[in-house]
N, C-alpha and C positions, 0 to 999 in steps of 0.2 A: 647274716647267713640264714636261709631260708631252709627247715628241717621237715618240714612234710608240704609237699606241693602237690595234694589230694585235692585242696581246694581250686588250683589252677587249672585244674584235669577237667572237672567237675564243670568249670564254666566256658568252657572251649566251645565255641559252635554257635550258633544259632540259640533262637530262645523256642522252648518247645512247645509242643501243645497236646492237650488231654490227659490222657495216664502217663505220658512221658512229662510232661511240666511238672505236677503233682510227687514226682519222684524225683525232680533234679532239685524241686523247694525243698524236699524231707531231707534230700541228703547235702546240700550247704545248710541247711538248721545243725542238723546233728556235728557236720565240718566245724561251727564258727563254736557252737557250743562249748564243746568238751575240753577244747586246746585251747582257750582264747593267748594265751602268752607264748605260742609258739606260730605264732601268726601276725604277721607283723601288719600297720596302721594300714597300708595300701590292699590287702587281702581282706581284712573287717571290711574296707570302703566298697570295694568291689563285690565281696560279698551280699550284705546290701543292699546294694543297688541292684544283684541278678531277685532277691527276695522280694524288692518295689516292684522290678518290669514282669517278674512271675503273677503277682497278687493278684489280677483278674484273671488270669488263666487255671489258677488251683479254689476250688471251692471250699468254701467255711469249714464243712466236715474233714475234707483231709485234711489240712491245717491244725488242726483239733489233734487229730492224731497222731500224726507227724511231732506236735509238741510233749504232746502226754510219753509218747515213747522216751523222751528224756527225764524222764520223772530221776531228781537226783541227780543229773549231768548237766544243766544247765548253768554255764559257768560263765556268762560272757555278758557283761554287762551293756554294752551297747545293743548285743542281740535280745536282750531282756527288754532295753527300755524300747527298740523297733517293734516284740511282737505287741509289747502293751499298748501299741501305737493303735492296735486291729479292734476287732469287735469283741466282745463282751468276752467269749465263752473261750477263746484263742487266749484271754489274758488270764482269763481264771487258771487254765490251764498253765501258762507260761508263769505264772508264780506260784503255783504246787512245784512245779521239775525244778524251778531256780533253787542253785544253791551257791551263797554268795559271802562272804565276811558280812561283819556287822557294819563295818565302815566304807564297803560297799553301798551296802544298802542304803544307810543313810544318803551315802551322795547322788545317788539316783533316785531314791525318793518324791524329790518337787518334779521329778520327771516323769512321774504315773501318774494313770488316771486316777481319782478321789477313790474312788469305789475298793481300790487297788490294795489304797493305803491301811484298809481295814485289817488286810491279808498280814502283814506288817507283826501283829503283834504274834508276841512268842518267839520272832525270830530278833527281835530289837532289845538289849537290855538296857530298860529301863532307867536305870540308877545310872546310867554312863550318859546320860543326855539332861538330867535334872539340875538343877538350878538346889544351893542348899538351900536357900528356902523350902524349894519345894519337898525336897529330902525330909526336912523335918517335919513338913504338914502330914508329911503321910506317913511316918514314922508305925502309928498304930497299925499299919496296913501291909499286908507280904509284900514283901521286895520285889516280888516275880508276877504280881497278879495286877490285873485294872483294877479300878471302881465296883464296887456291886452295883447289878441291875437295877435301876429304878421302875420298880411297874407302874407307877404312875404317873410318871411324863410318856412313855411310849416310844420312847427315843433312846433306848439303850444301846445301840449300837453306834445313830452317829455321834451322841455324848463320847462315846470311847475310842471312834475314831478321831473325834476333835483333839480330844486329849493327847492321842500319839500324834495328829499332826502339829499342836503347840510344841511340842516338847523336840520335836526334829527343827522347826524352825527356830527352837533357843541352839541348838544344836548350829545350825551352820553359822548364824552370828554369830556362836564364840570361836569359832575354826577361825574365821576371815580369812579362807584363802581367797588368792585370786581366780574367783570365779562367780557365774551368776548365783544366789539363791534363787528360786522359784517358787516364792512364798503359794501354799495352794490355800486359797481364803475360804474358799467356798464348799462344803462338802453336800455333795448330792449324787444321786444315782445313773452319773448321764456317760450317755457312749462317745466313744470318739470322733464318730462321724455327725462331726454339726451341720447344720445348714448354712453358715454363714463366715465368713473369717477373712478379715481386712487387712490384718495386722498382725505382724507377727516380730518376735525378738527372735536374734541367735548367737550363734557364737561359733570361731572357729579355730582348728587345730593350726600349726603351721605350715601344712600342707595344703590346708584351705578346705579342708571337711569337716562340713559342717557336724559340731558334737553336742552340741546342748542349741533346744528352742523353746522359746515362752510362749504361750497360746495356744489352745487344741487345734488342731492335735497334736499332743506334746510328743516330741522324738519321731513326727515322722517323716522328716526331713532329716534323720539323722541321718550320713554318709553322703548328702550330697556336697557335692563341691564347687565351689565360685572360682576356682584358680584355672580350669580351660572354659574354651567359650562353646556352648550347647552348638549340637549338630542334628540335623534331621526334627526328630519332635524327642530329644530328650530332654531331662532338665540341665540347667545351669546358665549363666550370664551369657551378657553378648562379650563382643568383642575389645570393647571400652573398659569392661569390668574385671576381666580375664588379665587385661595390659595390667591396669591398676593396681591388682594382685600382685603378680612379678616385680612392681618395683615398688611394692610396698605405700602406695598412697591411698591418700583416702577415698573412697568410693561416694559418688552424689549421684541417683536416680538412673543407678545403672540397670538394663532392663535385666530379670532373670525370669526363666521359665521352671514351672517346676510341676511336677507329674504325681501321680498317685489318684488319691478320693478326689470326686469331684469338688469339694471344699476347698483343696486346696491347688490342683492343679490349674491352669493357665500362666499366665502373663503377670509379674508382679512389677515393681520399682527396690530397687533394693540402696541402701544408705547403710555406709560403715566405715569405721576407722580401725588401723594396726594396734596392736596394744602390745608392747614390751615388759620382760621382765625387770622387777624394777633394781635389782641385784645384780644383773647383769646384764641386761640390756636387750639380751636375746628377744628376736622375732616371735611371737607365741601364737597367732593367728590375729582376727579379724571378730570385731563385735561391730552387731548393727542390727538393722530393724529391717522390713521387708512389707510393702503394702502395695494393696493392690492400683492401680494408674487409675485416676481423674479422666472425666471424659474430655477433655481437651486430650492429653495423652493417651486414651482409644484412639478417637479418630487421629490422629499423628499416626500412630503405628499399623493401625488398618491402613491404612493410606499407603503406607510404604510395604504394606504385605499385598496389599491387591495390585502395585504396581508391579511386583516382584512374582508375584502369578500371572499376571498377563504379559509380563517378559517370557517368561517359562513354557505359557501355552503357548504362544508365537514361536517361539522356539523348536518347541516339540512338533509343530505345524511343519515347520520347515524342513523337521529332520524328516519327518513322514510322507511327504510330498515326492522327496527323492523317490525312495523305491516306488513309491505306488504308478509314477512316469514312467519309470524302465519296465513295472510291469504291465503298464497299457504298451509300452512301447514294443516289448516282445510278442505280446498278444497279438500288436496287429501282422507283426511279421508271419506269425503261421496260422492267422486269418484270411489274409493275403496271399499265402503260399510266396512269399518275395524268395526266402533260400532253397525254395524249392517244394516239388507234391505233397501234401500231408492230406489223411484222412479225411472225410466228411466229420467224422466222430471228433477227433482231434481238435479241429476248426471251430467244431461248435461248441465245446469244452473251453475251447482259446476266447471263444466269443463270449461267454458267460462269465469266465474270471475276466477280462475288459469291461465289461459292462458293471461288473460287483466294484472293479477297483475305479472305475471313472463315478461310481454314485459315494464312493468312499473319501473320493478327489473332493467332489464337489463337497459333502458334509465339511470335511476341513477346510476347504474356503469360507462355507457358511461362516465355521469359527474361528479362521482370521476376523472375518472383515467384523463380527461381532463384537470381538477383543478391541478391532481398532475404532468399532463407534463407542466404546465404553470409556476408551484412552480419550477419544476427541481426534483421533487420527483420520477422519471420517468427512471432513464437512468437503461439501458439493462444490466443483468448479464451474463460476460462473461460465458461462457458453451461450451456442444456439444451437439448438438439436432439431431440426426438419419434422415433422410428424411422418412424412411419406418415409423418409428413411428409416424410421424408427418402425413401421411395421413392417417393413420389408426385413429387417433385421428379427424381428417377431417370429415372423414365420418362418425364417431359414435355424430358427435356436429350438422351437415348437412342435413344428410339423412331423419329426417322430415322434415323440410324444404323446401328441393329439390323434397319430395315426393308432400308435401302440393301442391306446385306449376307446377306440372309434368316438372321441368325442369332436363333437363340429362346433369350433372358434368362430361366430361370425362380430367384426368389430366394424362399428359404422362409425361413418367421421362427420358430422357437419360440417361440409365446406363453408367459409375457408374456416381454419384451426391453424391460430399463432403457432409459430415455434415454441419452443420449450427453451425457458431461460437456464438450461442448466447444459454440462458438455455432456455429449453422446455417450461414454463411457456411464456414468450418473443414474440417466434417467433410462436407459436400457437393462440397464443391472435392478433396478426399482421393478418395471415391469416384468422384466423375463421370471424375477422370483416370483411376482405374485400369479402371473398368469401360470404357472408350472404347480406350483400349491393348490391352484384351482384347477388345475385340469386332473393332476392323481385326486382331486376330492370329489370329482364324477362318477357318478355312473357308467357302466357298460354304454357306448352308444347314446349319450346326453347331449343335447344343444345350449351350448354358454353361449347369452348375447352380451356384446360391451357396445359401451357408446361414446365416444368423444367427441367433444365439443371445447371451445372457449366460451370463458364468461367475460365480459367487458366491467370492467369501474378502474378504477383510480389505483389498483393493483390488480391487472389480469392475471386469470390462473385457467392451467386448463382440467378439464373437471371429465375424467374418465369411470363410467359405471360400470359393473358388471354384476350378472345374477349373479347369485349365491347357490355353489355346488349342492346337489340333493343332500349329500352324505352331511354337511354341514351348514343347513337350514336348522331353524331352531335352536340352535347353539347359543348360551350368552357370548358376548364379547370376552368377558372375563376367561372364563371358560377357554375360547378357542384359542384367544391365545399364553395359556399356561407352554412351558413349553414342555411339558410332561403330555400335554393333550395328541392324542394322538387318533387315527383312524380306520377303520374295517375295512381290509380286503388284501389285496397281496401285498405282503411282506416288501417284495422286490420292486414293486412301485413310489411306495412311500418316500418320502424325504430320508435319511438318515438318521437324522435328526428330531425327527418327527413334525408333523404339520403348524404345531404351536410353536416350536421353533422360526420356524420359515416363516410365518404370516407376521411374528413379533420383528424378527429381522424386517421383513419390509416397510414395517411400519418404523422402526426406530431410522433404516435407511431414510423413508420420506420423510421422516421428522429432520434426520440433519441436512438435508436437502430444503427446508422451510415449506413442506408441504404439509398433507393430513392423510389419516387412512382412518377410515369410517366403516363401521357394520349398520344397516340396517336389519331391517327383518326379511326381504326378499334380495338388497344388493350390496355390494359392493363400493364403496364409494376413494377413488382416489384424487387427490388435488395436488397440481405440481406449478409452478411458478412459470408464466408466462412472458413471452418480451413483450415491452410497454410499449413498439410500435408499431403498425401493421397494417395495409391497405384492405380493409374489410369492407363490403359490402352491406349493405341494410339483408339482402336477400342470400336466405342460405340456403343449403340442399345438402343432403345426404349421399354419400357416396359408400358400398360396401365394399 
């Protein structure tokens, strides 16, 4: 039976942000605090876990605050060992306010930071964790005090925290419950946030949340859980791991994600087995380790996340494509005037949203067909494409374009010019991009010359040049085609995409086509695959 559901209130909604985050963190601290035993394991978990997805949203200072306000109510030992998970001054804070048994604290002990363990004494008695040995070495000595200072080693504090942490670690060897110890070996002055962490121990309740881990950052994976499979980008296992759970077996290299400091967030492998009571036999949770994946296993799992995004953008393509046709498709009706008189105003309003949504059509094609040369969905159908039909298709796809912008397309063809060994669809879609990239990259009024020709050898190709727009003269190659590169002048002209987008598309097109796309310093250079027969003359001529 669940006695205060202030907590469940508290987490309803969305996750917030600015002075609202900062006040929803204060008030589940003080929530998990003060009651921890009228709060049952799924409310701690949940808890928790709104404390992790808050923690870049509320800043160090509030944090501070929000803890110090519990001075003396801090009763909750898993929220004890989560804030000591935090940075320095968040934990100093959160063990002034803790106020815990003595046999509390021991058992959470190997689960703070070093620095932590210092805080320790005064609240630990002594004589209940000693060894009689040790009882009687110090007999001469108050029952209730440490060592005296030594001033001349210079180490009087970690001597004295050494000493409390031997004496906890005789402490849980003589318990032997079943559970981990976490011997802390090391005492030094280091914060929770490392640079580095491969590896990690844990352990879990029967519910599958996670309650104790070995490795910095200790406890800060406390509340997460392996028993449903992660959604979206939160943490927890996949779907292999989640099964495993449910019917109790043992877990091998099951992937889990898991969120927080950079340290420790991404992509882990996770290995564990069920552990029973031995009295009764009862399920008790899941021990096991957690490391980070082998590059064999990166690329395995990139592999299948890049395939599963380019499902998704294809996807999202298609769903967008719908409306954007019904809204050229409306557009041209009362451009048209087909259902009847509409305004000049109207019209040219109708003509402007067509025009924004057929440049927004074509951007999403861009990024189809980019998805599908990145899949391999892309390679060119052998054919035979005519050159004469191929400009004549030029200029019916161009000619507003070239109009809009008054620039003059002249393309000369050395008679005769092989076919193109690829199908119409192909080698149309090659040029119509690159010629459109290069006419928005003109001038007001510029003249673009191109020239084709065939070359003869033992694999003809036919070898089309063209100058290099004003606006992108001087450019490196690198440079132009970033696809972030972009260029001056109106907005409404541009690619959607940007011009670095479009120039890399044609170039990746003519590469899965078996051709080339070259910058020089003044041109243009394309090469596309020619057919290997042709009745050619020694003598050639120029035709515009």
């Amino acid at each position: 039976m669940r006695f205060d559901d202030r907590l469940e209130t508290v987490l309803k909604g969305t996750l917030p942000d600015g002075a609202a985050a900062a006040a929803q963190w204060r008030q589940v601290v003080d929530l998990l605090a003060q009651k921890p035993g009228r709060l049952v394991n799924e409310d701690v978990q949940l808890g928790l876990t709104r404390l992790r997805d808050l923690h870049e949203r509320v800043d160090e200072a509030d944090r501070v605050v929000a803890v110090k306000t519990l001075a003396g109510r801090l009763r909750s030992a898993p929220l004890l060992v989560y804030l000591c998970a935090d940075s320095r001054v968040v934990v100093e804070a959160a063990m002034e306010a803790a106020d815990l048994p003595e046999e509390t604290w021991l058992d959470i002990a190997p689960q703070l930071p070093d620095f932590a363990i210092g805080k320790l004494r005064g609240r630990i008695n002594i004589e209940s964790v000693e060894s009689p040995t040790e009882t009687d070495a110090q007999a001469d000595q108050p029952s209730d005090s440490l060592p005296e200072p030594q001033t001349e080693t210079g180490h009087n504090d970690n001597s004295q925290i050494s000493s409390l942490v031997e004496k906890i670690e005789n402490y849980q060897r003589q318990r032997g419950e079943e559970q981990h110890a976490v011997p802390v070996s090391e005492v030094s002055d280091r914060s929770y946030f490392v640079e580095n962490l491969d590896k990690l121990e844990f352990e879990t309740d029967d519910s599958g949340t996670i309650v104790w881990a070995k490795g910095p950052p200790r406890g800060a994976i406390v509340g997460v859980t392996i028993s449903e499979p992660t959604f979206d980008d939160g943490p927890g296992p996949d779907a292999y791991g989640a099964a495993a759970f449910r019917q109790r077996m043992p877990l091998e290299n099951a992937r889990m994600r898991l969120c927080g400091a950079p340290v420790l967030a991404g992509d882990w492998r996770m290995t564990a087995i069920p552990y029973f009571a031995s009295e009764t036999g009862r399920f008790k949770g899941y021990r096991g380790v957690m490391r980070r994946p082998n590059a064999a296993e990166e690329v395995s799992t990139q592999a299948s996340v890049d395939i599963a995004r380019r499902e998704q953008l294809q996807q999202l393509i298609h769903e967008l494509r719908t409306p954007l046709n019904a809204i050229i498709g409306f557009s041209e009706i009362i451009e048209q005037q087909l259902f009847g008189p509409a305004s000049s105003e109207y019209r040219n309003l109708s003509r402007n949203i067509m025009d924004e949504a057929q440049r927004m059509l074509a951007g999403f094609e861009d990024l189809d067909m980019a998805a599908k040369i990145d899949a391999g969905q892309m390679d060119a159908t052998p054919g035979e494409t005519q050159p004469d039909w191929l400009l004549e298709r030029l200029t019916q796809r161009l000619q507003s374009l070239a109009h809009s912008k008054s620039v003059d397309l002249r393309i000369n063809k050395a008679e005769p010019v092989r076919a193109f060994a690829l199908d119409g669809d192909t080698v149309e879609r090659i040029f119509a991009r690159l010629l459109s990239a290069a006419i928005i990259a003109c001038e007001e009024g510029e003249e673009l010359i191109a020239d084709l020709r065939t070359h003869i050898g033992p694999q003809p190709v036919n070898y089309f040049s063209l100058s290099r727009p004003t606006r992108i003269r001087g450019i490196p190659e690198q440079q132009m085609l970033d696809p972030s590169q972009g260029i001056e002048g109106d907005a409404t002209d541009t690619p959607l995409l940007g011009l670095g987008f479009s120039l890399r598309l044609v170039r990746n097109l003519t590469h899965s086509a078996s051709g080339t796309l070259s910058f020089d310093e003044d041109k243009i250079g394309l090469t596309l695959p020619a057919v290997a027969t042709s009745q050619i003359g020694v003598r050639e001529t120029e035709n515009e």
